[in-house]
CHARMM-style PDB file with segment names, atoms N, HN, CA, C and O in Angstrom:
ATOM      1  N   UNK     1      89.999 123.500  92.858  1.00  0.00      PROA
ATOM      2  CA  UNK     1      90.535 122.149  92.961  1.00  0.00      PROA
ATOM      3  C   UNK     1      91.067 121.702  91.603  1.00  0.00      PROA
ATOM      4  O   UNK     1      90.541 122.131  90.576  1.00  0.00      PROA
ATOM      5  N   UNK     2      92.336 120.654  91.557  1.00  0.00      PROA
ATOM      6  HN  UNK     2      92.764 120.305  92.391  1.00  0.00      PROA
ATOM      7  CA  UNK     2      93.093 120.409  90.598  1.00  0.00      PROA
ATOM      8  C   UNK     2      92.112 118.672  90.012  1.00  0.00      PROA
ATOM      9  O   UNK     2      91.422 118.024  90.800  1.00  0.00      PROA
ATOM     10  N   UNK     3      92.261 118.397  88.972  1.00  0.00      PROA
ATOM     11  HN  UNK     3      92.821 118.924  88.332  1.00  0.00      PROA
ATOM     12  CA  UNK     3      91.650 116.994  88.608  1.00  0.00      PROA
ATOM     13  C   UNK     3      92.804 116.007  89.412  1.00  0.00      PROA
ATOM     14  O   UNK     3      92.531 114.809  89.347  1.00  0.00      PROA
ATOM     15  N   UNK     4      93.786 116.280  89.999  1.00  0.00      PROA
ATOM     16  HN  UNK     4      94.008 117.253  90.052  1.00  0.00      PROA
ATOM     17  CA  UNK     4      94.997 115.270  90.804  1.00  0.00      PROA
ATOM     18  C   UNK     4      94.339 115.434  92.400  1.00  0.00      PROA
ATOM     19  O   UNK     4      94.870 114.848  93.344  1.00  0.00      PROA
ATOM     20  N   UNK     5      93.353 116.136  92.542  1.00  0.00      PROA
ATOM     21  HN  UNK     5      92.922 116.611  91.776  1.00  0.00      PROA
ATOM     22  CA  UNK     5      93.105 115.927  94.244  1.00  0.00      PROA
ATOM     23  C   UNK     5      92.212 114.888  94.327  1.00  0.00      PROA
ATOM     24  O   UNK     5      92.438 114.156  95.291  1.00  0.00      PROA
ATOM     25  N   UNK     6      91.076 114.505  93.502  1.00  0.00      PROA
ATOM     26  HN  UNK     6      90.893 115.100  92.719  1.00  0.00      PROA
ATOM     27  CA  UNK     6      90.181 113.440  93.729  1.00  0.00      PROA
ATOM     28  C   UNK     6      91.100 112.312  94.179  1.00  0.00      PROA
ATOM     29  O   UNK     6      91.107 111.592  95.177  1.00  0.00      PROA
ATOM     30  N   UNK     7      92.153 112.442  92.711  1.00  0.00      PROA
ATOM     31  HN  UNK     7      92.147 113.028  91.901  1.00  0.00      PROA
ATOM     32  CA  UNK     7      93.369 111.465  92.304  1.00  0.00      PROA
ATOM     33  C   UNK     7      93.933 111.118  93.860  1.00  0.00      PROA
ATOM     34  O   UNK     7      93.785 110.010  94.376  1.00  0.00      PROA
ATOM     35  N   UNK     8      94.585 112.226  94.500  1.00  0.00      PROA
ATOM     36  HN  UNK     8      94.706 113.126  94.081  1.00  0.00      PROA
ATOM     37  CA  UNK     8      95.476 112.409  95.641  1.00  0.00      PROA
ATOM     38  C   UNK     8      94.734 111.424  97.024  1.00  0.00      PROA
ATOM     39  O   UNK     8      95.320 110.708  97.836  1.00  0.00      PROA
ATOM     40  N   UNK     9      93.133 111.748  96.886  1.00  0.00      PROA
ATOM     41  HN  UNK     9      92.657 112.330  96.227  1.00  0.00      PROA
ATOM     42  CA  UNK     9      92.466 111.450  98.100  1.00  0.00      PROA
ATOM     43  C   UNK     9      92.112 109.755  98.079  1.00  0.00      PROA
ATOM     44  O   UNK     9      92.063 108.979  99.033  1.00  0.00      PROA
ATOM     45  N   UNK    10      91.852 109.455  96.380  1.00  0.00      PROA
ATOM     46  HN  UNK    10      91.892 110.086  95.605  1.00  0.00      PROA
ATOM     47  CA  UNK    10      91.482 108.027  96.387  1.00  0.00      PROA
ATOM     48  C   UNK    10      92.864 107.207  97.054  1.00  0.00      PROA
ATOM     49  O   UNK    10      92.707 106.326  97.899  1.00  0.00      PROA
ATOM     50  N   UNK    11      94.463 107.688  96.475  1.00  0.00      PROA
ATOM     51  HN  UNK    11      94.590 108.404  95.788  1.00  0.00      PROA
ATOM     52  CA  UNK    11      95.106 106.993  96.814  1.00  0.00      PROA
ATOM     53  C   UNK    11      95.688 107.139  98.231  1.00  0.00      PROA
ATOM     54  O   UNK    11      96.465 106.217  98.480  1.00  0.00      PROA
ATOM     55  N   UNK    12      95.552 107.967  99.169  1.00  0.00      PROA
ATOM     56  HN  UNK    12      94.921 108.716  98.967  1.00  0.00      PROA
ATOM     57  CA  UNK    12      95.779 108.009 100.543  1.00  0.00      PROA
ATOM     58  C   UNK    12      94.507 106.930 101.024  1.00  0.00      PROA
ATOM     59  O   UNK    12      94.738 106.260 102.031  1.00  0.00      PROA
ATOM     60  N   UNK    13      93.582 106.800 100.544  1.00  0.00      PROA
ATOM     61  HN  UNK    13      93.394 107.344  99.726  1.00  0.00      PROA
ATOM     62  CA  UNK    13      92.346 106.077 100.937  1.00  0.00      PROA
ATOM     63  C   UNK    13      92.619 104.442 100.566  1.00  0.00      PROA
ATOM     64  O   UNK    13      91.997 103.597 101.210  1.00  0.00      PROA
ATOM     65  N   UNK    14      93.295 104.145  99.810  1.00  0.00      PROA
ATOM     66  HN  UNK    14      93.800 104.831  99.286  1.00  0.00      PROA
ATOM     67  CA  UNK    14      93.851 103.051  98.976  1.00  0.00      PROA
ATOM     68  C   UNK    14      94.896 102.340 100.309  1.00  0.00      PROA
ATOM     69  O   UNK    14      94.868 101.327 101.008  1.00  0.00      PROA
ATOM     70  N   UNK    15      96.059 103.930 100.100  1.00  0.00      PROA
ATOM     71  HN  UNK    15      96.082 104.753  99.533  1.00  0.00      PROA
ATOM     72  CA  UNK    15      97.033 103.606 101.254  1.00  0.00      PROA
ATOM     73  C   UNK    15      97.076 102.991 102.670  1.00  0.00      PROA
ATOM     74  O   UNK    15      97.738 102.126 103.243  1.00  0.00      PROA
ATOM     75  N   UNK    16      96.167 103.751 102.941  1.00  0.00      PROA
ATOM     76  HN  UNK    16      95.629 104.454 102.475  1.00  0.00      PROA
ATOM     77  CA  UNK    16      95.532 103.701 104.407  1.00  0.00      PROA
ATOM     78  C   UNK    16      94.993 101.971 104.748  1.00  0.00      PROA
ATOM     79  O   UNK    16      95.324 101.335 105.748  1.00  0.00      PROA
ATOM     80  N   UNK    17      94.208 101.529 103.763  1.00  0.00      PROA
ATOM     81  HN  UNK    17      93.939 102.046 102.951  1.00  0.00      PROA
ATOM     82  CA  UNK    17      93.456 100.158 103.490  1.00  0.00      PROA
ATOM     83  C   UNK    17      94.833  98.898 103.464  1.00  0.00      PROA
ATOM     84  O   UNK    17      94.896  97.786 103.988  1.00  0.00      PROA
ATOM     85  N   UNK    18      95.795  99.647 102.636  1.00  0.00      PROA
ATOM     86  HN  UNK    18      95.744 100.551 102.211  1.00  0.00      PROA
ATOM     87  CA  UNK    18      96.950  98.242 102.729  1.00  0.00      PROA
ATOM     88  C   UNK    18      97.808  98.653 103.959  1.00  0.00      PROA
ATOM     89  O   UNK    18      98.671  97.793 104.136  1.00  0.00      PROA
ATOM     90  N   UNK    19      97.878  99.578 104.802  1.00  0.00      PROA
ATOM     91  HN  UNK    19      97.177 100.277 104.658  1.00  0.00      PROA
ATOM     92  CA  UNK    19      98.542  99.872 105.507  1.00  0.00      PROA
ATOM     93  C   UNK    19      97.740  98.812 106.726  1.00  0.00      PROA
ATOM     94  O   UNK    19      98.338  98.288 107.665  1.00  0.00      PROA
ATOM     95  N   UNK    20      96.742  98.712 106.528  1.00  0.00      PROA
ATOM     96  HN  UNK    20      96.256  99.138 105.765  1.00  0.00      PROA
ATOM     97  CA  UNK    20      95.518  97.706 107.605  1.00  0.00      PROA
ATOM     98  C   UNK    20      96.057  96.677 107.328  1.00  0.00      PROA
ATOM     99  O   UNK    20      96.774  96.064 108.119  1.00  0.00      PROA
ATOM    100  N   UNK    21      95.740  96.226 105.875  1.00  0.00      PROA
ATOM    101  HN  UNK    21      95.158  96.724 105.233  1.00  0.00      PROA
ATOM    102  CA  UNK    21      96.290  95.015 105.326  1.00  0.00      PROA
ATOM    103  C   UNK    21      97.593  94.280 106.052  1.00  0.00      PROA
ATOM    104  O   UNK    21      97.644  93.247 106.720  1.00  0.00      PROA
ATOM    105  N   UNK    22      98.661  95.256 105.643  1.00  0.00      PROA
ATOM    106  HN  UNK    22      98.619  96.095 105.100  1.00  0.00      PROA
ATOM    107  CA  UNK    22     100.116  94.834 105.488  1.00  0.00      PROA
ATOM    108  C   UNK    22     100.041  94.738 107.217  1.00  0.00      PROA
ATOM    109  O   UNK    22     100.595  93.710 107.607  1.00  0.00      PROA
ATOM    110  N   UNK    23      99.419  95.669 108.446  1.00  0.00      PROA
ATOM    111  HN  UNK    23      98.969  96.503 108.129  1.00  0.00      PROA
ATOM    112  CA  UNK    23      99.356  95.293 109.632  1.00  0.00      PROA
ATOM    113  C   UNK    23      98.714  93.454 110.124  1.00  0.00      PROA
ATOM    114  O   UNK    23      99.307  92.484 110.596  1.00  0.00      PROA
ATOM    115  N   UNK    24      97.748  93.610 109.849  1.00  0.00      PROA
ATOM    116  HN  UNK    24      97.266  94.398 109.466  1.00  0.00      PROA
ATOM    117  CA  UNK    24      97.073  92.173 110.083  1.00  0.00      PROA
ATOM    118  C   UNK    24      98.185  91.026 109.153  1.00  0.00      PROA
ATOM    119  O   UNK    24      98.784  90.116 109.726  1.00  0.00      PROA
ATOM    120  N   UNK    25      98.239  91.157 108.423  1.00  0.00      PROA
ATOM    121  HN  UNK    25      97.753  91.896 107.958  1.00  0.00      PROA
ATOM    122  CA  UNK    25      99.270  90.357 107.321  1.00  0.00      PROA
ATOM    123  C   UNK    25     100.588  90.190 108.116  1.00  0.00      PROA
ATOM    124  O   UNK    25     101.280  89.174 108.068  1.00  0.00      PROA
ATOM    125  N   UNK    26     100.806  91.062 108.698  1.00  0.00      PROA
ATOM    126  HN  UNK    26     100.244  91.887 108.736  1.00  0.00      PROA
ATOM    127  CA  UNK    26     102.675  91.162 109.504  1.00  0.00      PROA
ATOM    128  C   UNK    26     101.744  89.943 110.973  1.00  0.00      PROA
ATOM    129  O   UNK    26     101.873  88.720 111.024  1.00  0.00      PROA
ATOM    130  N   UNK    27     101.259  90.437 111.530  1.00  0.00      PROA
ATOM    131  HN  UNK    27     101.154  91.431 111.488  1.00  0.00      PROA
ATOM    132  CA  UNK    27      99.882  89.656 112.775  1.00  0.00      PROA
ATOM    133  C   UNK    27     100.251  88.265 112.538  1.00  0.00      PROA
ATOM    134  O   UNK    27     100.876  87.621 113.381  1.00  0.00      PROA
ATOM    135  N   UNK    28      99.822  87.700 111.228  1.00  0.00      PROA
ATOM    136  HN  UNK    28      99.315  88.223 110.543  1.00  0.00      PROA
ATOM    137  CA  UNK    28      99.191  86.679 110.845  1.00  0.00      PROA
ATOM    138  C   UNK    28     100.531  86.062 110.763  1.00  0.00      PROA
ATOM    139  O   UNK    28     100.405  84.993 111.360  1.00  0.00      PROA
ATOM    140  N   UNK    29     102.155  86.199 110.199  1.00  0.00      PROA
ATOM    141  HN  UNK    29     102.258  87.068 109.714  1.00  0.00      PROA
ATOM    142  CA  UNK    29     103.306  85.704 109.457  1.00  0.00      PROA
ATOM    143  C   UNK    29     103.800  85.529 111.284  1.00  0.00      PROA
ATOM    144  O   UNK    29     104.073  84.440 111.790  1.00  0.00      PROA
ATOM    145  N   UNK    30     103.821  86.950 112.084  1.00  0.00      PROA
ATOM    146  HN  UNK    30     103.600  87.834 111.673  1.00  0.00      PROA
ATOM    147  CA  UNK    30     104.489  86.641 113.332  1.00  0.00      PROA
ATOM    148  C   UNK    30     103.912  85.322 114.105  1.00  0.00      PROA
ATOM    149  O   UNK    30     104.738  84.553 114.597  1.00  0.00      PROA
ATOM    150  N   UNK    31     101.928  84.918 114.278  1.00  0.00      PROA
ATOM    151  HN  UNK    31     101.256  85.542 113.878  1.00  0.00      PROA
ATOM    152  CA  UNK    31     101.545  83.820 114.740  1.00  0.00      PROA
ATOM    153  C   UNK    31     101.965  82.808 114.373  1.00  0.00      PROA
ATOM    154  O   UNK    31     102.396  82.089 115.275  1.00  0.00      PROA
ATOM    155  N   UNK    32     102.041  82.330 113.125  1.00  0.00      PROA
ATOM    156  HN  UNK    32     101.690  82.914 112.392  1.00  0.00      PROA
ATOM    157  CA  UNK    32     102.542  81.271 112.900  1.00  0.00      PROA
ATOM    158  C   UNK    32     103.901  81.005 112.590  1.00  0.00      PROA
ATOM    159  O   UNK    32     104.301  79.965 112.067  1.00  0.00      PROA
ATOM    160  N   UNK    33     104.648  82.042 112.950  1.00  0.00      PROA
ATOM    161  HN  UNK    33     104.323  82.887 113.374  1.00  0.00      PROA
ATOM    162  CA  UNK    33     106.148  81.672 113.431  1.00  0.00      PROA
ATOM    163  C   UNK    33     106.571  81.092 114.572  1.00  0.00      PROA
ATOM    164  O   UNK    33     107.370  80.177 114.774  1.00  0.00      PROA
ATOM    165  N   UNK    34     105.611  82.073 115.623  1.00  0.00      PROA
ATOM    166  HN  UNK    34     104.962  82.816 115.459  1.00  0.00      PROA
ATOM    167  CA  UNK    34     105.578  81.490 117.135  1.00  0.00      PROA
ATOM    168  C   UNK    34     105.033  80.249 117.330  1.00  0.00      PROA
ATOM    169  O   UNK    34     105.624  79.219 117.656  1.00  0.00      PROA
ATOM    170  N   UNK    35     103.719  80.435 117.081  1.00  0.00      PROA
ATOM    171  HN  UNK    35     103.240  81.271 116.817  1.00  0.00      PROA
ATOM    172  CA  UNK    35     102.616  78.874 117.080  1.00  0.00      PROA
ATOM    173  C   UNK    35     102.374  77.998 116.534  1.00  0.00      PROA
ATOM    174  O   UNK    35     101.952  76.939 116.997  1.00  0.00      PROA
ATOM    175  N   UNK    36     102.642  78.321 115.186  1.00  0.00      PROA
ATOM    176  HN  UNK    36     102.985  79.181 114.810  1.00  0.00      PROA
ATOM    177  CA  UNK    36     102.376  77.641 114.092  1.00  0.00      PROA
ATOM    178  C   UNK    36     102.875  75.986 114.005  1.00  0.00      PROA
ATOM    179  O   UNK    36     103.911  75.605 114.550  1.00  0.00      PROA
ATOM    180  N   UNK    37     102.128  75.235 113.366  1.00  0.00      PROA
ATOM    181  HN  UNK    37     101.286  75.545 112.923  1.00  0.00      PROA
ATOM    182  CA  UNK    37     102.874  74.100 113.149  1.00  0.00      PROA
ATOM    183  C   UNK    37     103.453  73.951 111.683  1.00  0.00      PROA
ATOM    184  O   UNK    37     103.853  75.024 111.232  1.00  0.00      PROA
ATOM    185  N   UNK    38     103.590  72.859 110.833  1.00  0.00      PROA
ATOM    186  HN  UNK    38     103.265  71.987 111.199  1.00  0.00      PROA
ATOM    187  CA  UNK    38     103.960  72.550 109.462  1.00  0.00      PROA
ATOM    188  C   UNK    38     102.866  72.876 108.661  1.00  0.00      PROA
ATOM    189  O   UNK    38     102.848  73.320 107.514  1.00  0.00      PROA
ATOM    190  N   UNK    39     101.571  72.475 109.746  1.00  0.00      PROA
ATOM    191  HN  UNK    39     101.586  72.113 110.678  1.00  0.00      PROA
ATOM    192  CA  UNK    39     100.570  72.209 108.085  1.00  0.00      PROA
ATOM    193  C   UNK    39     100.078  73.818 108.068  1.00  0.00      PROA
ATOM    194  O   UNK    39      99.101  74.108 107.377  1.00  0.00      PROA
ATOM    195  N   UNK    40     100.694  74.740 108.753  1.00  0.00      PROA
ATOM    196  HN  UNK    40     101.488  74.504 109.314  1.00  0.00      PROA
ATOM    197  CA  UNK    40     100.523  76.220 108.802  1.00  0.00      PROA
ATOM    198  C   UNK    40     101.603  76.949 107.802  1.00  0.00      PROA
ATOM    199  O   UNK    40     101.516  78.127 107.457  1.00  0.00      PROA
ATOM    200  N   UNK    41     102.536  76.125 107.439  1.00  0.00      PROA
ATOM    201  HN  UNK    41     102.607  75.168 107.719  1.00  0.00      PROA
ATOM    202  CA  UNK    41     103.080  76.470 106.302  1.00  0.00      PROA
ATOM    203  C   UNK    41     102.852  77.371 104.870  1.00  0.00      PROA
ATOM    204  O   UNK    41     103.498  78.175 104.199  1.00  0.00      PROA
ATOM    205  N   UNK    42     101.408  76.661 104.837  1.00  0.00      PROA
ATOM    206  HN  UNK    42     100.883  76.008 105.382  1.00  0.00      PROA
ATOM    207  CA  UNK    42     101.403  77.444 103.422  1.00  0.00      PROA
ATOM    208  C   UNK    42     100.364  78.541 103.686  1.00  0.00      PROA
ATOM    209  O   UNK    42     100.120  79.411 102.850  1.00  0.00      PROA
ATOM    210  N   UNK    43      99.794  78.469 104.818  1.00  0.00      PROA
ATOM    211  HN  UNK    43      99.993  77.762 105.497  1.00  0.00      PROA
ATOM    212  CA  UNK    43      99.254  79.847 105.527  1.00  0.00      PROA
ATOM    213  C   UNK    43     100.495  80.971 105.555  1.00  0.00      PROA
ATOM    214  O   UNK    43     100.220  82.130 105.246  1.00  0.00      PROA
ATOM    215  N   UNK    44     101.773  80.639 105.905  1.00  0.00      PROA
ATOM    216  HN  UNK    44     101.996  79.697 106.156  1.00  0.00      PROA
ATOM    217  CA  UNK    44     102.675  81.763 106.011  1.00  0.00      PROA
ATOM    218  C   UNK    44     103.179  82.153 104.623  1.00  0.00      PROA
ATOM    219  O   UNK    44     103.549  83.313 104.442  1.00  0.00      PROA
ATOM    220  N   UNK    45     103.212  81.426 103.816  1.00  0.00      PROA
ATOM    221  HN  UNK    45     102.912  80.484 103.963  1.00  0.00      PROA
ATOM    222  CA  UNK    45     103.951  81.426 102.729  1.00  0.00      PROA
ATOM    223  C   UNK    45     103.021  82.252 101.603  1.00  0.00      PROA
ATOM    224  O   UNK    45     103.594  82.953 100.769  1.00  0.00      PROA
ATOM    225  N   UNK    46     101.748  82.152 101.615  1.00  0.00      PROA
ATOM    226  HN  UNK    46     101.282  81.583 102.292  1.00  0.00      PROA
ATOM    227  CA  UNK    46     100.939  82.910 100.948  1.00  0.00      PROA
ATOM    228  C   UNK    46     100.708  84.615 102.011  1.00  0.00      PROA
ATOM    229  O   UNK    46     100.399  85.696 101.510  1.00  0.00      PROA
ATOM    230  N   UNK    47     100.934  84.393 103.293  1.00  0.00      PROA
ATOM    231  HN  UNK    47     101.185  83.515 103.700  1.00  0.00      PROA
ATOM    232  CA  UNK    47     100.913  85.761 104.013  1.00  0.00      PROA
ATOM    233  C   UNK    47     102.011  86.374 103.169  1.00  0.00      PROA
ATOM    234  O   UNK    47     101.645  87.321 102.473  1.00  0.00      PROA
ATOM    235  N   UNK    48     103.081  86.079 103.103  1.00  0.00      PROA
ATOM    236  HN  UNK    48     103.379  85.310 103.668  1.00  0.00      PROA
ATOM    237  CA  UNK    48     104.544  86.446 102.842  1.00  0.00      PROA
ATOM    238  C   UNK    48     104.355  87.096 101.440  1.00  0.00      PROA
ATOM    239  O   UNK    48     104.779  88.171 101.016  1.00  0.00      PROA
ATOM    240  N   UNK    49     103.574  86.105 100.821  1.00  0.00      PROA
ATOM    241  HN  UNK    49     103.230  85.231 101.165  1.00  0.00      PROA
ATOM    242  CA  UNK    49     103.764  87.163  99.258  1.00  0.00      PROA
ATOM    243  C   UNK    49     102.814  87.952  99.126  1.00  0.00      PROA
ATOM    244  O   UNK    49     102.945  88.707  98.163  1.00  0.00      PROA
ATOM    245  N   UNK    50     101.585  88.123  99.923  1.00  0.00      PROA
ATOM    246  HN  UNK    50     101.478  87.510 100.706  1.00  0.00      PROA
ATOM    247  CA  UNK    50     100.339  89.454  99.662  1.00  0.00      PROA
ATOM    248  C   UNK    50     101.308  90.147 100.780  1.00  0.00      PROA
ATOM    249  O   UNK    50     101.195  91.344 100.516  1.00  0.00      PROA
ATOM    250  N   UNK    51     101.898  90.071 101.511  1.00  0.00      PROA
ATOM    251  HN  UNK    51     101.990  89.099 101.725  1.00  0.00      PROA
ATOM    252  CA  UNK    51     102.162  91.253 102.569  1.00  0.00      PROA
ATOM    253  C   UNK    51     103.183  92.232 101.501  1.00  0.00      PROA
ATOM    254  O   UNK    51     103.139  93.463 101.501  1.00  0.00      PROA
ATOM    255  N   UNK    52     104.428  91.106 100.279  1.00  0.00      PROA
ATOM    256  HN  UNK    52     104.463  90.107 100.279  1.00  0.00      PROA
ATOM    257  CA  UNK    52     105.344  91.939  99.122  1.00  0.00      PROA
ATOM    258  C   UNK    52     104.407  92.594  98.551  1.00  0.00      PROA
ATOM    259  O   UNK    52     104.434  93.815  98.705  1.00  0.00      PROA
ATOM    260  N   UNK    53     103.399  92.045  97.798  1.00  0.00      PROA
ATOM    261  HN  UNK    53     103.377  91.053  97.673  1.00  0.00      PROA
ATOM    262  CA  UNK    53     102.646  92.938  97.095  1.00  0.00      PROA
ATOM    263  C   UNK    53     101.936  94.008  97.565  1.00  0.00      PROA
ATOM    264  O   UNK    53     101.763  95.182  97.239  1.00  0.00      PROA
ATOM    265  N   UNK    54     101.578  93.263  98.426  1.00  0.00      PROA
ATOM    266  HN  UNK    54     101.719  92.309  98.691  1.00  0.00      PROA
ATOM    267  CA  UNK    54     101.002  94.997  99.623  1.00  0.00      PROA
ATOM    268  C   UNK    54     102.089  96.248  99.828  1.00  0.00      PROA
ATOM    269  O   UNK    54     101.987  97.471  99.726  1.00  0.00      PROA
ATOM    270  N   UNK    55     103.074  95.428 100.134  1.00  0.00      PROA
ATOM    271  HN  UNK    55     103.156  94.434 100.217  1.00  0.00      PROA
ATOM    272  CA  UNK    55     104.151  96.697 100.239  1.00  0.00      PROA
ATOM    273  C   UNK    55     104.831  97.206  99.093  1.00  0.00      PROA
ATOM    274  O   UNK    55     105.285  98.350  99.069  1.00  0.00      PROA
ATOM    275  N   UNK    56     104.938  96.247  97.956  1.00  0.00      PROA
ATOM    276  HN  UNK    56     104.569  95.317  97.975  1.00  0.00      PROA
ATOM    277  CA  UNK    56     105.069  96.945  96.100  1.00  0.00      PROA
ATOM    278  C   UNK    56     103.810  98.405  95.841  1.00  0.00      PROA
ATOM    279  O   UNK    56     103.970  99.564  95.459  1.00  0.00      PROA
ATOM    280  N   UNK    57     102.888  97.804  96.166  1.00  0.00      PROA
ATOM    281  HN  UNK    57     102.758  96.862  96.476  1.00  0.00      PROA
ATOM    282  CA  UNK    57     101.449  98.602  96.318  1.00  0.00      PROA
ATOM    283  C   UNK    57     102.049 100.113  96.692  1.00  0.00      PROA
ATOM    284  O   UNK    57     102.349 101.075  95.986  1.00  0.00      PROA
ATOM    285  N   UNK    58     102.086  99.886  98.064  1.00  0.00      PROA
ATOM    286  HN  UNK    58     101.842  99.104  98.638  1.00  0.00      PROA
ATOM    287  CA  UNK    58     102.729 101.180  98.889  1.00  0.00      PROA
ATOM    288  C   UNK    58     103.766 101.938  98.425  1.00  0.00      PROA
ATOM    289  O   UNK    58     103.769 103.165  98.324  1.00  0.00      PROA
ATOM    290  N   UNK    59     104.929 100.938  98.052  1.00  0.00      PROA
ATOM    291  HN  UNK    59     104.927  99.941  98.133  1.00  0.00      PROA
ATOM    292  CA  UNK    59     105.688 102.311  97.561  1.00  0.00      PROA
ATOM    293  C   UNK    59     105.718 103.077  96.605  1.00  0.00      PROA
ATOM    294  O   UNK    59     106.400 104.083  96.412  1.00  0.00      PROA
ATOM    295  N   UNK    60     104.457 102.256  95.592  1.00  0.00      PROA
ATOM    296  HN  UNK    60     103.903 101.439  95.748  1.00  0.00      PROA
ATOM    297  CA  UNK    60     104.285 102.952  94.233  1.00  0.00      PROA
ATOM    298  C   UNK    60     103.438 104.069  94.369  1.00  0.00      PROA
ATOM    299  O   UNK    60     103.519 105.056  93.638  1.00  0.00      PROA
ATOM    300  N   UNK    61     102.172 103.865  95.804  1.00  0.00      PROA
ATOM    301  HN  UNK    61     102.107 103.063  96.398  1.00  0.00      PROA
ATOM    302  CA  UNK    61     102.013 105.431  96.368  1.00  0.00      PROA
ATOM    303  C   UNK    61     102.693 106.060  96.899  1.00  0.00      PROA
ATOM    304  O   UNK    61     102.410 107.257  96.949  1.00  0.00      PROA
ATOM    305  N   UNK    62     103.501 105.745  97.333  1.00  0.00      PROA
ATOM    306  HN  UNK    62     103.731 104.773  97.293  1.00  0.00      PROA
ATOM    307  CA  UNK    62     104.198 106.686  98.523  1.00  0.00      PROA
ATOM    308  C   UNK    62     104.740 107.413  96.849  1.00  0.00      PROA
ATOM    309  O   UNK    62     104.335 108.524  96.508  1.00  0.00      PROA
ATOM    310  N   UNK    63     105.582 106.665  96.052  1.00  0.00      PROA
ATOM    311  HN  UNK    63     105.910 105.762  96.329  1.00  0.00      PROA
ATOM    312  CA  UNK    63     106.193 107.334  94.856  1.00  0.00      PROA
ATOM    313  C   UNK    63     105.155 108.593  94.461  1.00  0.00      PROA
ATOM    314  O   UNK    63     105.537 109.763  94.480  1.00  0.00      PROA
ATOM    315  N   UNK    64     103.740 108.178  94.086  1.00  0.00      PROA
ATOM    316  HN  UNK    64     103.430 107.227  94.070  1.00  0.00      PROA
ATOM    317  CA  UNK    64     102.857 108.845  92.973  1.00  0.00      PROA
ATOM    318  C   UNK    64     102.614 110.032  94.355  1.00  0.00      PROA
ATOM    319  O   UNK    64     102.834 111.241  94.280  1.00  0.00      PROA
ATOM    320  N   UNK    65     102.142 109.332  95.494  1.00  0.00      PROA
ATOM    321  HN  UNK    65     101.963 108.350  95.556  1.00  0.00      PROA
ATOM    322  CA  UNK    65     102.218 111.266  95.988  1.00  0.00      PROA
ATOM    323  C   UNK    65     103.325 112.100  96.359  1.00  0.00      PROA
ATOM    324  O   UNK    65     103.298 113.158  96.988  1.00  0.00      PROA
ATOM    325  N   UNK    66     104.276 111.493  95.894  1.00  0.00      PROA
ATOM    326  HN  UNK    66     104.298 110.634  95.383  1.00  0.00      PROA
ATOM    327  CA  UNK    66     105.561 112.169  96.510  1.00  0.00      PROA
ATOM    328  C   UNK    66     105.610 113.471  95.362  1.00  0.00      PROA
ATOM    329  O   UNK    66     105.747 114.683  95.529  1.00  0.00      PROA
ATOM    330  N   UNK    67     105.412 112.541  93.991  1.00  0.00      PROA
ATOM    331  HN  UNK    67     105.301 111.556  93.856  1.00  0.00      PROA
ATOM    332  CA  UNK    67     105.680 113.508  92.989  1.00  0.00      PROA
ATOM    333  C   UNK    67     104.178 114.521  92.978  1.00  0.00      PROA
ATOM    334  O   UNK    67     104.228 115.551  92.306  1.00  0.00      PROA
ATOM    335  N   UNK    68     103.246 114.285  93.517  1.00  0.00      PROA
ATOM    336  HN  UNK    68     103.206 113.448  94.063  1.00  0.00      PROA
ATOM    337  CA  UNK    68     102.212 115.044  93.648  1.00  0.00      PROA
ATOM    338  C   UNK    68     102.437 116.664  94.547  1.00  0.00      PROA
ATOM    339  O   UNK    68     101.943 117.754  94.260  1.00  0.00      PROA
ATOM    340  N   UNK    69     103.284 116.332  95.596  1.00  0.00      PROA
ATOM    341  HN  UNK    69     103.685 115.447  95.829  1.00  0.00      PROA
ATOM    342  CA  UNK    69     103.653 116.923  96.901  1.00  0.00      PROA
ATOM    343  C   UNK    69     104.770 118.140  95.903  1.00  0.00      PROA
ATOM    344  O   UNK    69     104.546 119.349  95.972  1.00  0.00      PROA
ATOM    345  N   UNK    70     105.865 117.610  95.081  1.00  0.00      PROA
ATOM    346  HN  UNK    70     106.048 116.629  95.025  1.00  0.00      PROA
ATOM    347  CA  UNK    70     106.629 118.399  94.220  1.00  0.00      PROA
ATOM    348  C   UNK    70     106.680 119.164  93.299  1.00  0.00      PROA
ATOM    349  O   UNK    70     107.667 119.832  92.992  1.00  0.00      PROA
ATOM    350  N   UNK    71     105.323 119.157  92.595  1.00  0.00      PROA
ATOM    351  HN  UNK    71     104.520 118.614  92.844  1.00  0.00      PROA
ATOM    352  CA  UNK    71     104.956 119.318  91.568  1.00  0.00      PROA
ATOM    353  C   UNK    71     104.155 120.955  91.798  1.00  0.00      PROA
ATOM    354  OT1 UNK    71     103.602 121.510  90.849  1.00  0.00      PROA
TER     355      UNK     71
END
């Protein structure tokens, strides 16, 4: 085993966790589009920016194992 597989496994394990995230998070932005009223506003508006960062998150793994996969 290479010292990059521990590496490899924490971040598929990482991945996997915002991939939950960014699901329930997408859940949460679609309800209160449909249902939502005004004072649900800043419920969507804070979904909206952890769901970016969740998905900034992701592609910086998807990046780090890509180059893992090439290497």
């Amino acid at each position: 085993m290479t010292s990059a597989d521990p590496d490899s496994t924490r971040l598929r394990e990482e991945r996997a966790e915002l991939l939950d995230r960014r699901a329930k998070l997408s859940e949460s932005i679609e309800r209160v589009q449909h249902v939502g009223s005004a004072a649900d506003g800043e419920e969507y508006v804070e979904a909206r920016e952890e769901k970016a960062l969740v998905q900034t998150r992701l592609d910086e793994i998807d990046e780090i194992l890509a180059g893992d996969r090439r290497s």
